[in-house]
C-alpha positions in Angstrom: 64.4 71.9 176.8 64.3 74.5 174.2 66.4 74.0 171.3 69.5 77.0 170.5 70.0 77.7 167.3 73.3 76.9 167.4 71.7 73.1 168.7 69.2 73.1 165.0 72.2 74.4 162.8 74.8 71.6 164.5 73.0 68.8 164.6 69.8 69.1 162.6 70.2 71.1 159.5 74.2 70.5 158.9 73.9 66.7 159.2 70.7 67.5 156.5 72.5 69.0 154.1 76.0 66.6 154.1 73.2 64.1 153.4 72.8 65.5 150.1 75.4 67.9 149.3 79.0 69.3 150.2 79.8 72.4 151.0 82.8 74.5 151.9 83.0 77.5 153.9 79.6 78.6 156.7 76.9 76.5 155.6 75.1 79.1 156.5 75.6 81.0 152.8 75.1 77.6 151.1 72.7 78.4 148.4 69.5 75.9 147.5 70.4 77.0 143.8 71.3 74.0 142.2 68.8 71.6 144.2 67.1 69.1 142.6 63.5 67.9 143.9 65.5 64.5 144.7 67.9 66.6 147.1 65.1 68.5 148.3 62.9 65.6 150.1 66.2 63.9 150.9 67.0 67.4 153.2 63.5 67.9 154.2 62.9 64.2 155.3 66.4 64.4 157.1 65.4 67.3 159.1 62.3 66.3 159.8 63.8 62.4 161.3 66.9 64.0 163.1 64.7 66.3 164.8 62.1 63.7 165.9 65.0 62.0 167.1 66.6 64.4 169.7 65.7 63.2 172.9 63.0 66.0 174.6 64.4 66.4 178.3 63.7 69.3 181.4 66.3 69.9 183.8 67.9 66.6 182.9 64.6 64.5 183.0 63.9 63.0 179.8 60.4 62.9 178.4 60.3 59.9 175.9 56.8 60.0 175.4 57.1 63.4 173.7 59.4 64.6 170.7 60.4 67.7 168.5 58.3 68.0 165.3 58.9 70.7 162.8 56.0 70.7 159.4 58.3 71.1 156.3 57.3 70.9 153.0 58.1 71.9 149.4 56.4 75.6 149.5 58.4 76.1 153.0 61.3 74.9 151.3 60.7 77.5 148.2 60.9 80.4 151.0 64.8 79.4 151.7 67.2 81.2 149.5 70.4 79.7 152.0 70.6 77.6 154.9 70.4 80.3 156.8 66.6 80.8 156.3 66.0 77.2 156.7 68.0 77.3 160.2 65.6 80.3 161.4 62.7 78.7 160.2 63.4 75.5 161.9 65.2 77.5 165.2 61.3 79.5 165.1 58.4 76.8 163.8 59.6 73.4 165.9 57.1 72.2 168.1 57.0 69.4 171.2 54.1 67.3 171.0 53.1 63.2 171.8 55.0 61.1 170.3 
């Protein structure tokens, strides 16, 4: 199954951020301004777990021996100016591999 990005915004990146942060309004304009490097491997490691954790399925058949893997890391991160860039990077760069 291909992940939407409406799928990685809902229930990869905006669990992520309420990990670390909160936010009014589309978190989509939240801005990475006043991150710390604390609140930044808190995000990137929740990302990176939630979306290991969705279950990879095909037409309704699951495929437990494979996951969703994304590579994240702090000069990714400096790329992101809001949310929205990290949801397009993530909707464009995840991967399906062995678990």
């Amino acid at each position: 199954m291909s992940l939407t990005r409406d799928i990685i915004k809902s229930q990869v990146v905006q669990p992520a951020l309420l990990s670390v942060a909160d936010f009014t309004g589309d978190i989509e304009d939240f801005s990475f301004t006043n991150f710390q490097p604390t609140h930044q491997s808190v995000f990137l490691n929740k990302i990176k777990s939630t979306l290991n954790g969705i279950p990879v399925t095909d037409g309704g058949t699951p495929y437990p021996q494979y996951m969703y893997d994304i590579i994240l890391n702090p000069s990714i991160f400096s790329d992101w100016a809001t949310i929205k860039d990290c949801i397009d990077y993530t909707t464009n760069n995840y991967s399906t591999g062995p678990r």
